[in-house]
N, CA, C and O atoms as CSV, one atom per row, in Angstrom:
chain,resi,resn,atom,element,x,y,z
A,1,UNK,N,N,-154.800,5.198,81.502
A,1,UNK,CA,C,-153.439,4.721,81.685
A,1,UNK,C,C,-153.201,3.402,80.969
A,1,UNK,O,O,-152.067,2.945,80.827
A,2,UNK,N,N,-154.346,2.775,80.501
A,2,UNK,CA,C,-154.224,1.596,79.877
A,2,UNK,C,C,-154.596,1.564,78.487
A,2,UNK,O,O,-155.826,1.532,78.534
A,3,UNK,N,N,-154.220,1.552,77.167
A,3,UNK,CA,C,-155.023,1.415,76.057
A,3,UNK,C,C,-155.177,0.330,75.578
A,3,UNK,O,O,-154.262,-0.470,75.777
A,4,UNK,N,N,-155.900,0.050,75.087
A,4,UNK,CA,C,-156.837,-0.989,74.628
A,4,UNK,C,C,-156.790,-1.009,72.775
A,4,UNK,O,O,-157.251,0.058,72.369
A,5,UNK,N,N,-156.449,-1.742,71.856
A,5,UNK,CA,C,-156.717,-1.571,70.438
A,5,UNK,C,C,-157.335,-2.954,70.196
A,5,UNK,O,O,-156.741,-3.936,70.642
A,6,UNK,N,N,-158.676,-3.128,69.412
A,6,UNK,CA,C,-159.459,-4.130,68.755
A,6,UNK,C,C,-158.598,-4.535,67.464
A,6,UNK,O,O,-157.458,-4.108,67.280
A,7,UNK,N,N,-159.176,-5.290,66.707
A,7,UNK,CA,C,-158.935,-6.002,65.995
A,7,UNK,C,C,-158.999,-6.986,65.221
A,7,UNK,O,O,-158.326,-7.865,65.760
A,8,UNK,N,N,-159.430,-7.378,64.228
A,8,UNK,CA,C,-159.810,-8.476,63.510
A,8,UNK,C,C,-161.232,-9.121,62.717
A,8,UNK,O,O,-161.511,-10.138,62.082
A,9,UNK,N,N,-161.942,-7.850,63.176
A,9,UNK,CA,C,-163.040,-7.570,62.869
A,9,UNK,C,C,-163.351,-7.330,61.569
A,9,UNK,O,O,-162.468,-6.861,60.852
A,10,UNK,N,N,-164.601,-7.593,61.045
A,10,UNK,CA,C,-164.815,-7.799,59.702
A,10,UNK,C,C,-166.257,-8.245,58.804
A,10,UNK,O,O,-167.255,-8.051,59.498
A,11,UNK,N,N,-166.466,-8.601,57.913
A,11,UNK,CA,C,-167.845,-9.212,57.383
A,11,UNK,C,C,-167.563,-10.555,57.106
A,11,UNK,O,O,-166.762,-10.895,56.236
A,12,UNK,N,N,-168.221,-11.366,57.847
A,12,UNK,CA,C,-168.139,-12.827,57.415
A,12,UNK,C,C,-170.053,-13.653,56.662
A,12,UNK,O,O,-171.155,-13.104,56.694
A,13,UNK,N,N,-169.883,-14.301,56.401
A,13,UNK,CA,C,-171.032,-14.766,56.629
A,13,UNK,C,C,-171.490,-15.749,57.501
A,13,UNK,O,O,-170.726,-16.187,58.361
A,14,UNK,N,N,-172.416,-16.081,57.418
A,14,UNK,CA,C,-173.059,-16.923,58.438
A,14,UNK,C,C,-172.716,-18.493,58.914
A,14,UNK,O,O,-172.860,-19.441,58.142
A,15,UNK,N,N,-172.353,-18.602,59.971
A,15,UNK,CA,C,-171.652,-19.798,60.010
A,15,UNK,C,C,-170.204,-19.348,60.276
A,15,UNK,O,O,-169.669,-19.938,61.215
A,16,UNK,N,N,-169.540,-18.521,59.709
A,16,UNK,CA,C,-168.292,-18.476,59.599
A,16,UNK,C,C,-167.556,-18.134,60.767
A,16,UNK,O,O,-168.154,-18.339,61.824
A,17,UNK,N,N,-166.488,-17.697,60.835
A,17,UNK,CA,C,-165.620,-17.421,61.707
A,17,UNK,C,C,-164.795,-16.409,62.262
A,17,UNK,O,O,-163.899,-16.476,61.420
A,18,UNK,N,N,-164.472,-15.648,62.933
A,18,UNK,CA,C,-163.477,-14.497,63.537
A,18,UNK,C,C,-162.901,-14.594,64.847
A,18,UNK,O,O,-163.450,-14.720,65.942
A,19,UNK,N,N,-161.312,-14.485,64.430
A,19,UNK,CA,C,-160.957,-14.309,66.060
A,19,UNK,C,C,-160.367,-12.614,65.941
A,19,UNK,O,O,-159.687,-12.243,64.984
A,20,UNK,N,N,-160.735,-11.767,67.003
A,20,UNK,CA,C,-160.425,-10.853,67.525
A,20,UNK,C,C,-159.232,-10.741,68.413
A,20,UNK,O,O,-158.820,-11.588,69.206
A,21,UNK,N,N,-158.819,-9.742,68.193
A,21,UNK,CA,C,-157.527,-9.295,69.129
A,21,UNK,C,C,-157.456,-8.205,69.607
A,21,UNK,O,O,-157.486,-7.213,68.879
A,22,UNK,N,N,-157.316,-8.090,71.267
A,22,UNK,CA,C,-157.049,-6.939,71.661
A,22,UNK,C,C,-155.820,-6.682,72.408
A,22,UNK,O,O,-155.361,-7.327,73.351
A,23,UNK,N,N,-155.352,-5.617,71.827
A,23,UNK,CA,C,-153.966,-5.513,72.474
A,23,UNK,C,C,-153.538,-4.303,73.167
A,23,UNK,O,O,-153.738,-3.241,72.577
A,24,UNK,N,N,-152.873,-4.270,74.548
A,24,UNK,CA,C,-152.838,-3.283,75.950
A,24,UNK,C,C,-151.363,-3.035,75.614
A,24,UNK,O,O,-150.442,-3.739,75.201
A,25,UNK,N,N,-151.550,-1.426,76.047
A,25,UNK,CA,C,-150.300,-1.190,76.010
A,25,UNK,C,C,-150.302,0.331,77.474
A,25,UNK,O,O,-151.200,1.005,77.979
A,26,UNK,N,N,-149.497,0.295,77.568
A,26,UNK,CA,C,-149.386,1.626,78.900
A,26,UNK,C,C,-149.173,0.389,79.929
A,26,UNK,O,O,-148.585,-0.692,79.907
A,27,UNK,N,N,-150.013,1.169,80.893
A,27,UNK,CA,C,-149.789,0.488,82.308
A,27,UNK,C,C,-150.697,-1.098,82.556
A,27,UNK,O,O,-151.702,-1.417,83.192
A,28,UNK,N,N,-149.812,-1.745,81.763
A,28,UNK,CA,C,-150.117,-3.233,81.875
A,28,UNK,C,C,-149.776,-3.827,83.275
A,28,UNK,O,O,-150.701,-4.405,83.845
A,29,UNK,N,N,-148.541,-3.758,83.917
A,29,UNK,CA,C,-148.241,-4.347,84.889
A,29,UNK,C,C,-149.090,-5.074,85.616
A,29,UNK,O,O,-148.745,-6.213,85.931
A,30,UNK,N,N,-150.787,-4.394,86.162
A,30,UNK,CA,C,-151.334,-4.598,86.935
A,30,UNK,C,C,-151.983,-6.176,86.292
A,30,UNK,O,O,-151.942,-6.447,85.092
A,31,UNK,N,N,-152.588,-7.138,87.389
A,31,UNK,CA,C,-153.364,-8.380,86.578
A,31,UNK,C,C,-154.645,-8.043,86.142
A,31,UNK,O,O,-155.508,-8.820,86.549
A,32,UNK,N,N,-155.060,-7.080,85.405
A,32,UNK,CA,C,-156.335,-7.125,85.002
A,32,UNK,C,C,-157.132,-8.275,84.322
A,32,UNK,O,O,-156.612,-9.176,83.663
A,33,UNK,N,N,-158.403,-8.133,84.556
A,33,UNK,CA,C,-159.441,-8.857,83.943
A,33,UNK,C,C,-159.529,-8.485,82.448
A,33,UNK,O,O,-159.017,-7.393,82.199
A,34,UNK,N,N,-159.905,-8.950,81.703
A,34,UNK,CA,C,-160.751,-8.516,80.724
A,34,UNK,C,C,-161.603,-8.885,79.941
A,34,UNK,O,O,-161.809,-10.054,79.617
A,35,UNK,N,N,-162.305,-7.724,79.480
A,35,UNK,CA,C,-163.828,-8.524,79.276
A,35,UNK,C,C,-163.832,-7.750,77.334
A,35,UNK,O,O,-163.125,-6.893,76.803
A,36,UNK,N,N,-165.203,-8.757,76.726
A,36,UNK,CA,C,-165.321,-8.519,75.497
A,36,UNK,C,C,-166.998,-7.834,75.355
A,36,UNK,O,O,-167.707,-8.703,75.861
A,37,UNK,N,N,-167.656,-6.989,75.018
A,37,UNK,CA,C,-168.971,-6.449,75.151
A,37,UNK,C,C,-168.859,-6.285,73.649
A,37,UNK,O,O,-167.909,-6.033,72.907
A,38,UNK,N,N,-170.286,-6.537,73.429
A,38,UNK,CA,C,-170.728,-6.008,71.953
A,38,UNK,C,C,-171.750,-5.100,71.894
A,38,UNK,O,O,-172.659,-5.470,72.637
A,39,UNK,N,N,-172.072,-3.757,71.164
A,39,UNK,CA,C,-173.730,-3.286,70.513
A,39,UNK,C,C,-173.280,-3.429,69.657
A,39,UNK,O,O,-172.147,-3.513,69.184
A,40,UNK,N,N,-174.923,-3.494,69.207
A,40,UNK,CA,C,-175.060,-3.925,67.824
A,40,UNK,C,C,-176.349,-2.131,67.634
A,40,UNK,O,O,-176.859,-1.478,68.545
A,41,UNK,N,N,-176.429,-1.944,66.314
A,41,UNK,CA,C,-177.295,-0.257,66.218
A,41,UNK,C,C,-178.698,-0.485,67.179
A,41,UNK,O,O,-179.410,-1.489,67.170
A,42,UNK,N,N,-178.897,0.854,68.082
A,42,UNK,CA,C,-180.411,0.696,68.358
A,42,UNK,C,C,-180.563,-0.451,70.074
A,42,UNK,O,O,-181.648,-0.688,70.603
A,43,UNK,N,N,-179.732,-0.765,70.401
A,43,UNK,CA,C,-179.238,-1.682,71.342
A,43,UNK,C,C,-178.221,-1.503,72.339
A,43,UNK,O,O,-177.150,-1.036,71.953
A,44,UNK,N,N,-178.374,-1.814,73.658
A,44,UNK,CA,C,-177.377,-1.712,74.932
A,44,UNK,C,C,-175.967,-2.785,74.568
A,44,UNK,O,O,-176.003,-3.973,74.248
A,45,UNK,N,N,-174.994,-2.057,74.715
A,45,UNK,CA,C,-173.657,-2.605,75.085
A,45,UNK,C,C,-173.732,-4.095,76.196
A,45,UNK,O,O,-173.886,-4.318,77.397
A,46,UNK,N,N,-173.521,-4.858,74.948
A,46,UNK,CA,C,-174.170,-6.466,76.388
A,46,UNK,C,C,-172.544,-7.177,76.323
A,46,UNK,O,O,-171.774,-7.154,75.363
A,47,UNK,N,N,-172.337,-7.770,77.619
A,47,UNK,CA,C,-171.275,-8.646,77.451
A,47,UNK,C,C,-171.272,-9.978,76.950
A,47,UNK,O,O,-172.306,-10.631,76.810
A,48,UNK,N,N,-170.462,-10.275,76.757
A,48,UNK,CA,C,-170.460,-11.477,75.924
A,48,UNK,C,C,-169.236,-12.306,76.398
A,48,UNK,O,O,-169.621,-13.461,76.578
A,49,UNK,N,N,-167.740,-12.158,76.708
A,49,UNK,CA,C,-167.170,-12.867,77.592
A,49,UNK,C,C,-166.165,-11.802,78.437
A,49,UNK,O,O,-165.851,-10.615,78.341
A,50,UNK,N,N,-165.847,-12.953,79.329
A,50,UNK,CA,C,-164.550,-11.909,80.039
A,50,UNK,C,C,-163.779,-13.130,81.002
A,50,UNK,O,O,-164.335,-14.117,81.484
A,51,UNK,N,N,-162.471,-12.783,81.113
A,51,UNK,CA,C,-161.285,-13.994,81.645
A,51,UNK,C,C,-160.209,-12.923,82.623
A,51,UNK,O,O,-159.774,-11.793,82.397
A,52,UNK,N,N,-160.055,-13.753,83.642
A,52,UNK,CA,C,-159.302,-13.102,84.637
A,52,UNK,C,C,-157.892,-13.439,84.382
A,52,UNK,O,O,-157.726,-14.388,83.616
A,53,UNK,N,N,-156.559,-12.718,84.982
A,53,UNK,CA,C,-155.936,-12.228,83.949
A,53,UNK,C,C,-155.222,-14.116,84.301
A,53,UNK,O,O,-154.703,-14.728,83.367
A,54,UNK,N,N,-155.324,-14.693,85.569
A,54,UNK,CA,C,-154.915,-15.988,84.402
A,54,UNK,C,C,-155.698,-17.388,84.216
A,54,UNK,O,O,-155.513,-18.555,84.561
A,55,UNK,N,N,-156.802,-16.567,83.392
A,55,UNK,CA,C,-157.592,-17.488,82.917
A,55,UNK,C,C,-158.407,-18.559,83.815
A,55,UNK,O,O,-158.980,-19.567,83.402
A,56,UNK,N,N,-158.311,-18.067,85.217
A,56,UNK,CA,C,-158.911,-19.296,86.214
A,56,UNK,C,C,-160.522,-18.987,86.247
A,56,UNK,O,O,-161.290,-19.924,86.465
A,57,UNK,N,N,-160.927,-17.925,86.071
A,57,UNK,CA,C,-162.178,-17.368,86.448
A,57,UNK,C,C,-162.758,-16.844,84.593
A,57,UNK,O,O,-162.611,-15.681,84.217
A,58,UNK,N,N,-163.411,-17.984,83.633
A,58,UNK,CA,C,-164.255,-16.992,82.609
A,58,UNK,C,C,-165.674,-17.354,82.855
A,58,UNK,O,O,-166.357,-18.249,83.354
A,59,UNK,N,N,-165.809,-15.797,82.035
A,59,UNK,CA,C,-167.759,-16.171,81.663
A,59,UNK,C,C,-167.747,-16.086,80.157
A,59,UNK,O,O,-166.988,-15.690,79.273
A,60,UNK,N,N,-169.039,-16.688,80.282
A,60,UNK,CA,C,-169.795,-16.159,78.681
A,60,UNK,C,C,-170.724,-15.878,78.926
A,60,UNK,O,O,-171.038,-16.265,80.052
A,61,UNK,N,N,-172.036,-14.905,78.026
A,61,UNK,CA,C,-173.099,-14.776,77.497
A,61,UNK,C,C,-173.217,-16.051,76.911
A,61,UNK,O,O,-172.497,-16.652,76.113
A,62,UNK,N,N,-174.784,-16.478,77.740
A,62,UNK,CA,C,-175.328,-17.754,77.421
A,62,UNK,C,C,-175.580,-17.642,75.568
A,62,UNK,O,O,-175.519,-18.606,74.805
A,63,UNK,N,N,-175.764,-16.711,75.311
A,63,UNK,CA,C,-175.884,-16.482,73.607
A,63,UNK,C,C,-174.511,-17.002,72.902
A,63,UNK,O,O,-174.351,-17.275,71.712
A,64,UNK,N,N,-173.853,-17.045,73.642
A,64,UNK,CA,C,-172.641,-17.506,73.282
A,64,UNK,C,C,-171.667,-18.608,73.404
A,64,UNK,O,O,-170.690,-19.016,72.777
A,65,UNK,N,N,-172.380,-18.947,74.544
A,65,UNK,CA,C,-171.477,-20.487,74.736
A,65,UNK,C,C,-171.389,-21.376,73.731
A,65,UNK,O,O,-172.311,-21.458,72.919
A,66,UNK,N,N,-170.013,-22.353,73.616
A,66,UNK,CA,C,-170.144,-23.300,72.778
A,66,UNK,C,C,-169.751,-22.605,71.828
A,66,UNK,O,O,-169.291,-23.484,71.099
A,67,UNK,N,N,-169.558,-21.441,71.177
A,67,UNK,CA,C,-169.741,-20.749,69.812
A,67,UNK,C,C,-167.796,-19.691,70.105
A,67,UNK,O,O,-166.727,-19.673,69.494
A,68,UNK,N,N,-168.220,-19.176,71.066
A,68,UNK,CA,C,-167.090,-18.380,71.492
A,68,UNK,C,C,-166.022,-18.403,72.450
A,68,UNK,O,O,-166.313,-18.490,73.643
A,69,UNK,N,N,-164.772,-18.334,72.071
A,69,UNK,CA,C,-163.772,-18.822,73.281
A,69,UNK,C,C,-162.723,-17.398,73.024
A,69,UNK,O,O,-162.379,-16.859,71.973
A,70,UNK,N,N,-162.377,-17.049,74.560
A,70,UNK,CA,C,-161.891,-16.158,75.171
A,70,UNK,C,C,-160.399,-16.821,75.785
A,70,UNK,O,O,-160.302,-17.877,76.411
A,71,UNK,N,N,-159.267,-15.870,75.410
A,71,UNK,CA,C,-157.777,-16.706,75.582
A,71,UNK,C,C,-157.385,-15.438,75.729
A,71,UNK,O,O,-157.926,-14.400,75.349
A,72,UNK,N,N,-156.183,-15.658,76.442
A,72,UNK,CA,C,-155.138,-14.504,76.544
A,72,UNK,C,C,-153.660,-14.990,76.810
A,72,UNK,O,O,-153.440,-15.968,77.526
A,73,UNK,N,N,-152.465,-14.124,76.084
A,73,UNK,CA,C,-151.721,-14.277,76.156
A,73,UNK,C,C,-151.124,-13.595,76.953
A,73,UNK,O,O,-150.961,-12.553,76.318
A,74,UNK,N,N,-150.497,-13.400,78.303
A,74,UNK,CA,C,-150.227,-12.283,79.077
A,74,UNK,C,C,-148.930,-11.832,78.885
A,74,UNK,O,O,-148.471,-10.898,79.542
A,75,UNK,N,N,-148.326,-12.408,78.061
A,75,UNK,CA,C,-146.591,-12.035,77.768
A,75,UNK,C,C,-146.945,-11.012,76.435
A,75,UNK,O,O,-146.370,-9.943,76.228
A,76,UNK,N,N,-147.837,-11.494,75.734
A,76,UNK,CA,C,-147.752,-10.731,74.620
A,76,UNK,C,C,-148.490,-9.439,75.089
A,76,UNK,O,O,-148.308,-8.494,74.322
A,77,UNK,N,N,-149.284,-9.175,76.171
A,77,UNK,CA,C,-150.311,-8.673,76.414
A,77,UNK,C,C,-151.953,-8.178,75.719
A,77,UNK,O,O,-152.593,-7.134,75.839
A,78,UNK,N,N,-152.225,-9.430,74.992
A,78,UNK,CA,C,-153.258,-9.581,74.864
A,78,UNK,C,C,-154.065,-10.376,74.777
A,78,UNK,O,O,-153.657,-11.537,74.728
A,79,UNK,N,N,-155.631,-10.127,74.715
A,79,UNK,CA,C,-156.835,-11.266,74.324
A,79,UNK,C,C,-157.494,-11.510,73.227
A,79,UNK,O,O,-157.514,-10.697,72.303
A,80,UNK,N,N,-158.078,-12.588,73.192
A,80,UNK,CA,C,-158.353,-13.138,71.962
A,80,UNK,C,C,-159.608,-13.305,72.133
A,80,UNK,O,O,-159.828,-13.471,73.333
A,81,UNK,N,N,-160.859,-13.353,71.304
A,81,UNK,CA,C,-161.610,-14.164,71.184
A,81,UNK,C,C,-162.527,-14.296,69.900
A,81,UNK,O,O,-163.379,-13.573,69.384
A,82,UNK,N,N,-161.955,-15.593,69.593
A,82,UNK,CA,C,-162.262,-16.991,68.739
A,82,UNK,C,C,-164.032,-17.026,68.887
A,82,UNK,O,O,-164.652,-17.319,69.909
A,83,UNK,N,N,-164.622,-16.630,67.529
A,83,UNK,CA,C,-166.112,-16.258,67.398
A,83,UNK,C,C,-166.082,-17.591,66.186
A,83,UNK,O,O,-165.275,-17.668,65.260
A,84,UNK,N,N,-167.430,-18.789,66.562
A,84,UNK,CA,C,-167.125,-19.237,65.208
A,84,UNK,C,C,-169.120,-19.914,65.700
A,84,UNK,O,O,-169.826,-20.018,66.703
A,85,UNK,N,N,-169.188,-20.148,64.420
A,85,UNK,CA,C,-170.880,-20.227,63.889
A,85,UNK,C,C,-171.310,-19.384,64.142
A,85,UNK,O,O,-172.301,-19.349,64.870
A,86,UNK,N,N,-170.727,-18.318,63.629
A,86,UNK,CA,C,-171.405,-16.632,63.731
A,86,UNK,C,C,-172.552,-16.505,62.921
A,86,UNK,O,O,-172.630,-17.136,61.867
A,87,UNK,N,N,-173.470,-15.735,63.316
A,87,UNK,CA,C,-174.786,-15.830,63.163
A,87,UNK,C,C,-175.278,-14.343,62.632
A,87,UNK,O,O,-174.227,-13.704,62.665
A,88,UNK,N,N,-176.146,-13.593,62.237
A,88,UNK,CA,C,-176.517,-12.406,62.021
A,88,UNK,C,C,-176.564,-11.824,63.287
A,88,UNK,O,O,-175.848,-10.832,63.414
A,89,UNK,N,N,-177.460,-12.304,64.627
A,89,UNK,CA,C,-177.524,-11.799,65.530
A,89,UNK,C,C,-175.663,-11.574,66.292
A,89,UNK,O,O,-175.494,-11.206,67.454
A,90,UNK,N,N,-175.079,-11.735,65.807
A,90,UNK,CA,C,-173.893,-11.001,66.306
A,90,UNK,C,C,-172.943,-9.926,66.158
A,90,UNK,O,O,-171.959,-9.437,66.714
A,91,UNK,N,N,-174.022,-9.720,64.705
A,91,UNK,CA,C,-173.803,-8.568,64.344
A,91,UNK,C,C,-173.602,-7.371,65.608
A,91,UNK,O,O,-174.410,-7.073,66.488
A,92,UNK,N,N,-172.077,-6.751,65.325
A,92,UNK,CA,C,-172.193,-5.556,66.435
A,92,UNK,C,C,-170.864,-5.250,66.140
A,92,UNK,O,O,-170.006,-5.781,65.434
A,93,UNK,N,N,-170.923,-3.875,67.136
A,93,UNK,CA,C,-169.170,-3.216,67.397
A,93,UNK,C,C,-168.544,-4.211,68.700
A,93,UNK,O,O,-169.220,-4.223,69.729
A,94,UNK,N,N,-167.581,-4.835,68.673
A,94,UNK,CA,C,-167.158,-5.471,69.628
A,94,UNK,C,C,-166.344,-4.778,70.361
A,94,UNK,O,O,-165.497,-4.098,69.781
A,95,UNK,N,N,-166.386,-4.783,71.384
A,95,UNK,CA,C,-165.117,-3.906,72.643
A,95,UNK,C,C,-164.522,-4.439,73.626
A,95,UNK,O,O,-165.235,-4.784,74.568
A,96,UNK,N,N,-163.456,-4.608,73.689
A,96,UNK,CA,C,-162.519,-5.119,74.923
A,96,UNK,C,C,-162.306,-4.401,76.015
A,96,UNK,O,O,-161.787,-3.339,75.670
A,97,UNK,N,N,-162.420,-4.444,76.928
A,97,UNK,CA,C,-162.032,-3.688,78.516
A,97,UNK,C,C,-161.875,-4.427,79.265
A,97,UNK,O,O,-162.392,-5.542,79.345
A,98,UNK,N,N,-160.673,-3.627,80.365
A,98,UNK,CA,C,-159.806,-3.727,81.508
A,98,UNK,C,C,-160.633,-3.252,82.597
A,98,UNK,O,O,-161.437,-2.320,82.587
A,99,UNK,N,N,-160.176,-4.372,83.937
A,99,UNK,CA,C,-160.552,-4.199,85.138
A,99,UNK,C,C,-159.977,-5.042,85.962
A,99,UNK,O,O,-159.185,-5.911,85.596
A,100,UNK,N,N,-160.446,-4.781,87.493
A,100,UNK,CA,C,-159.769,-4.834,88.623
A,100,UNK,C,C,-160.520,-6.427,88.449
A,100,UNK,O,O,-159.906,-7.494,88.406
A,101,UNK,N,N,-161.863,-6.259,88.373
A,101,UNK,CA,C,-162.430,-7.564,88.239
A,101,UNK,C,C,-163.305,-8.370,87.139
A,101,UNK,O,O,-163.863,-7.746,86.236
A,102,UNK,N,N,-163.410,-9.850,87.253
A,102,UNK,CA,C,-163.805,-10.514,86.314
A,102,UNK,C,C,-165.519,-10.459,86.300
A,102,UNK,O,O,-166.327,-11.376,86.449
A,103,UNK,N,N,-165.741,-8.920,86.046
A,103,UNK,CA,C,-167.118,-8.948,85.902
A,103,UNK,C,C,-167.923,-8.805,84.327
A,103,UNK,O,O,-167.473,-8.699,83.186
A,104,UNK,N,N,-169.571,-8.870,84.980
A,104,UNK,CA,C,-170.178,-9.206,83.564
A,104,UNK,C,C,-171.087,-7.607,82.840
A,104,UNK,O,O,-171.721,-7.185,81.873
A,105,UNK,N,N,-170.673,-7.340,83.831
A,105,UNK,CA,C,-171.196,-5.882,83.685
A,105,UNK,C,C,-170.269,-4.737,83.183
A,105,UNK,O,O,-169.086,-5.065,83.272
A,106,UNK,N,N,-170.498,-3.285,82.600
A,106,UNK,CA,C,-169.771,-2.591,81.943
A,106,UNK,C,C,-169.106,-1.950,83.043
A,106,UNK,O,O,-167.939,-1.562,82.998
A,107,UNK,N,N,-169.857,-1.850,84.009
A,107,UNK,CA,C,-169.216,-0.625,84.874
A,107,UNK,C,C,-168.110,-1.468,86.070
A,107,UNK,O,O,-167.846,-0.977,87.168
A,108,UNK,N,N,-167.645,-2.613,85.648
A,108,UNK,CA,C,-166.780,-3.806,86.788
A,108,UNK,C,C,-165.245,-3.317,85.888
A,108,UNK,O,O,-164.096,-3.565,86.253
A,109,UNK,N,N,-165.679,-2.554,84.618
A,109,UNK,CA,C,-164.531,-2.426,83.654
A,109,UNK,C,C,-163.607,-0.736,83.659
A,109,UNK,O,O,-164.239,0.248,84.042
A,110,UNK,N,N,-162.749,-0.643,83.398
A,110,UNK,CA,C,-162.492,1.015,83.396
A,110,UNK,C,C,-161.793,1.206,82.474
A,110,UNK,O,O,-161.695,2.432,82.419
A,111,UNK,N,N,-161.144,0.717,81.578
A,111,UNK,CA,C,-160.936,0.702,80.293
A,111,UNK,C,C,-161.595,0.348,78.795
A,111,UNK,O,O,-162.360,-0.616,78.805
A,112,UNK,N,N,-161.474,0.742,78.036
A,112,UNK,CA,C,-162.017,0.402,76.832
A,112,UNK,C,C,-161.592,0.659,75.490
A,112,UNK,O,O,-161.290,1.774,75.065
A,113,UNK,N,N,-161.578,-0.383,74.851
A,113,UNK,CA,C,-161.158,0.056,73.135
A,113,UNK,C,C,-161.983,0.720,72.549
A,113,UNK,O,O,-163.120,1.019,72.914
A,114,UNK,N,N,-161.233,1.077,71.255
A,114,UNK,CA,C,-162.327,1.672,70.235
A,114,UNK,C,C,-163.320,0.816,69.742
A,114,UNK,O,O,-164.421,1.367,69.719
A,115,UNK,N,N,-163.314,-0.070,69.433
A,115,UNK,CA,C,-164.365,-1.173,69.125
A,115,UNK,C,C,-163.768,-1.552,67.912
A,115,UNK,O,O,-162.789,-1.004,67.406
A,116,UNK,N,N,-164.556,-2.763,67.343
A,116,UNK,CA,C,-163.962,-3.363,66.123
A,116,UNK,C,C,-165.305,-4.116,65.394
A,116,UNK,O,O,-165.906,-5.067,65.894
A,117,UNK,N,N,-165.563,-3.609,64.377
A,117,UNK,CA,C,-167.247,-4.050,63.385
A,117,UNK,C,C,-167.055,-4.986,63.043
A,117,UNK,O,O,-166.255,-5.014,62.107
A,118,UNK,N,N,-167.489,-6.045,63.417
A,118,UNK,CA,C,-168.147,-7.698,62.989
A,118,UNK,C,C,-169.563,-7.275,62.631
A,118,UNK,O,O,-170.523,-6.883,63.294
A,119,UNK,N,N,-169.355,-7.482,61.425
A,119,UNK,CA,C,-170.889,-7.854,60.689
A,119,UNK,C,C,-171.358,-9.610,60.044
A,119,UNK,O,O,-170.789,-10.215,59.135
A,120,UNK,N,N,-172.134,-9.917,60.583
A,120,UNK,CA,C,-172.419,-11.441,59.405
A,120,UNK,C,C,-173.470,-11.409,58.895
A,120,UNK,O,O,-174.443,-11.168,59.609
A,121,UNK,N,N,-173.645,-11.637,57.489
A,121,UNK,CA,C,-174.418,-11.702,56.524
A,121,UNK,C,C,-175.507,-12.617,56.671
A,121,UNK,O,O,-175.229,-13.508,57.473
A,122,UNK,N,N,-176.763,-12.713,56.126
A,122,UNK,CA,C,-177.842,-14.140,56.293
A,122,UNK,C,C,-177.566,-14.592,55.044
A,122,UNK,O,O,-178.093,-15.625,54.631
């Protein structure tokens, strides 16, 4: 009932920068959470941030702090997140999902995008 589209994804190199966008459309009304998960090939779907829908409650993946910031616009209905001293290890498909709650786990989520390929170069 909710879709989810990624966005902004791309090849940068190392050091560099990406902000992502995901944008909800259907049955927004509700205040969902949402969260950002990455795999990368050969590897489990790990989270990396997620913000409640107004922003009082975020996390990060300690791999990530300092490096990555998670924003949302709730009028526009969507989230952002601002990736910068991107590294090889972040290499992955990134995915946005909706939920009831601001969890760190996949299954706290019940929506999901298609994903969006961030690759960074060494």
């Amino acid at each position: 009932q909710v879709q989810l589209v990624e966005s902004g994804g791309g090849l940068v190199q190392a050091g560099g920068s990406l902000r992502l966008s995901c944008a909800a459309s259907g049955r927004t009304f509700r205040t969902y959470a949402m969260g950002w998960f990455r795999q990368a090939p050969g590897k489990e779907r790990d989270f990396v941030a997620a913000s409640s829908w107004s922003g009082g409650t975020i996390h990060y993946a300690d791999s990530v702090k300092r490096r990555f910031t998670i924003s949302r616009d709730n009028a526009k209905n969507t989230v952002y997140l601002q990736m910068n001293s991107l590294n090889p290890e972040d290499t992955a498909v990134y995915y946005c999902a909706a939920g009831l709650v601001t969890g760190i786990r996949s299954a706290s989520y019940d929506y999901w995008g298609q994903g969006t390929q961030v690759t960074v170069s060494s």
